[in-house]
C-alpha positions in Angstrom: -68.8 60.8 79.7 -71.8 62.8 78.7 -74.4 62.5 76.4 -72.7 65.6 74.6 -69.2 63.9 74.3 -70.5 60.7 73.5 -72.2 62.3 70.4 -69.0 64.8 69.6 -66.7 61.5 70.0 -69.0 59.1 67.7 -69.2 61.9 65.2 -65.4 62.6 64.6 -65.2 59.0 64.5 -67.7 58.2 62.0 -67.3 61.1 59.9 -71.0 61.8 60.5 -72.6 65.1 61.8 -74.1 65.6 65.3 -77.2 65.8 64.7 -77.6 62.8 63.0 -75.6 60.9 65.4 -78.0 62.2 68.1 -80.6 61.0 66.0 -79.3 57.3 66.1 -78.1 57.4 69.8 -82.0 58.4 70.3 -83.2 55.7 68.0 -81.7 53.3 69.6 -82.2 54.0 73.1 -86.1 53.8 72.2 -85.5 50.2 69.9 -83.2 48.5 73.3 -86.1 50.3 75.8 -89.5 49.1 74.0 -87.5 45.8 73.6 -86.7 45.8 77.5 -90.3 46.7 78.5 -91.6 44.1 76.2 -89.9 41.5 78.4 -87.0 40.9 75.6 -83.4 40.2 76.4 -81.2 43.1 74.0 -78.1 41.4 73.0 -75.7 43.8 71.5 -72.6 42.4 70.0 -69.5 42.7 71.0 -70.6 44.8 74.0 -73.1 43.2 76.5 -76.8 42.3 77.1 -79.7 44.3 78.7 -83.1 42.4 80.3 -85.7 43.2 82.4 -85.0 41.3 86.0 -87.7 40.8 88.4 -86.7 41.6 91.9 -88.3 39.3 94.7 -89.9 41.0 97.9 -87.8 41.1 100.8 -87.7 41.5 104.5 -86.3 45.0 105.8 -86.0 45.8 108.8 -86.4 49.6 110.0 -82.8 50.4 112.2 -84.7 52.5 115.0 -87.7 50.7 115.8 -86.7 46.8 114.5 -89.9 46.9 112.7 -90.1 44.1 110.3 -91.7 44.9 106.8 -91.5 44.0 103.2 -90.5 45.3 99.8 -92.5 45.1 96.8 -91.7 43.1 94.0 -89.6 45.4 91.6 -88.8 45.3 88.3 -84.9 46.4 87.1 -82.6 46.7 83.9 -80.0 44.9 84.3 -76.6 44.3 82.3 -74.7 41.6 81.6 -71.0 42.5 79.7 -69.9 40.6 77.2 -66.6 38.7 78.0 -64.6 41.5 75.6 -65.8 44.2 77.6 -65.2 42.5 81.1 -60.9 41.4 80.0 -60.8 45.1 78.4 -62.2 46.7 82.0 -59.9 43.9 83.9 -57.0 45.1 82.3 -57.1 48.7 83.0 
């Protein structure tokens, strides 16, 4: 699903217009990132939770010449589903 039908389906569901929905959606993409980036978890009900994960460094090693290096400690969002959205996925 696309931004576009994301806002077309939340607006005929909500009775509100697209432009406001868009304004929301936008809204509160910025709230859950600044959240995220200030190192807080974003629980949303009924739907899951997003946090900032650091990723440890790690050994890789290059396939052609065996050469043994390491990664650099990474930051990631990650998402945790809440148990409603994992059974409603699991019984697809």
């Amino acid at each position: 699903m696309t931004t576009k039908e994301l806002i077309t389906s939340i607006a005929s569901d909500t009775k509100m217009t697209k432009k406001r929905v868009e304004s929301l959606l936008s809204a509160m993409t910025r709230v859950i990132l600044d959240g995220s980036t200030e190192g807080k978890s974003v629980q949303l009900k009924n739907f899951g939770t997003l946090e900032v994960k650091t990723k440890k460094p790690r050994k890789i090693v290059h396939p052609k010449t065996k050469e043994v290096s390491m990664t650099e400690e990474k930051r990631v969002l990650s998402f945790r589903p809440n148990t409603n959205i994992k059974d409603e996925v699991k019984n697809l």
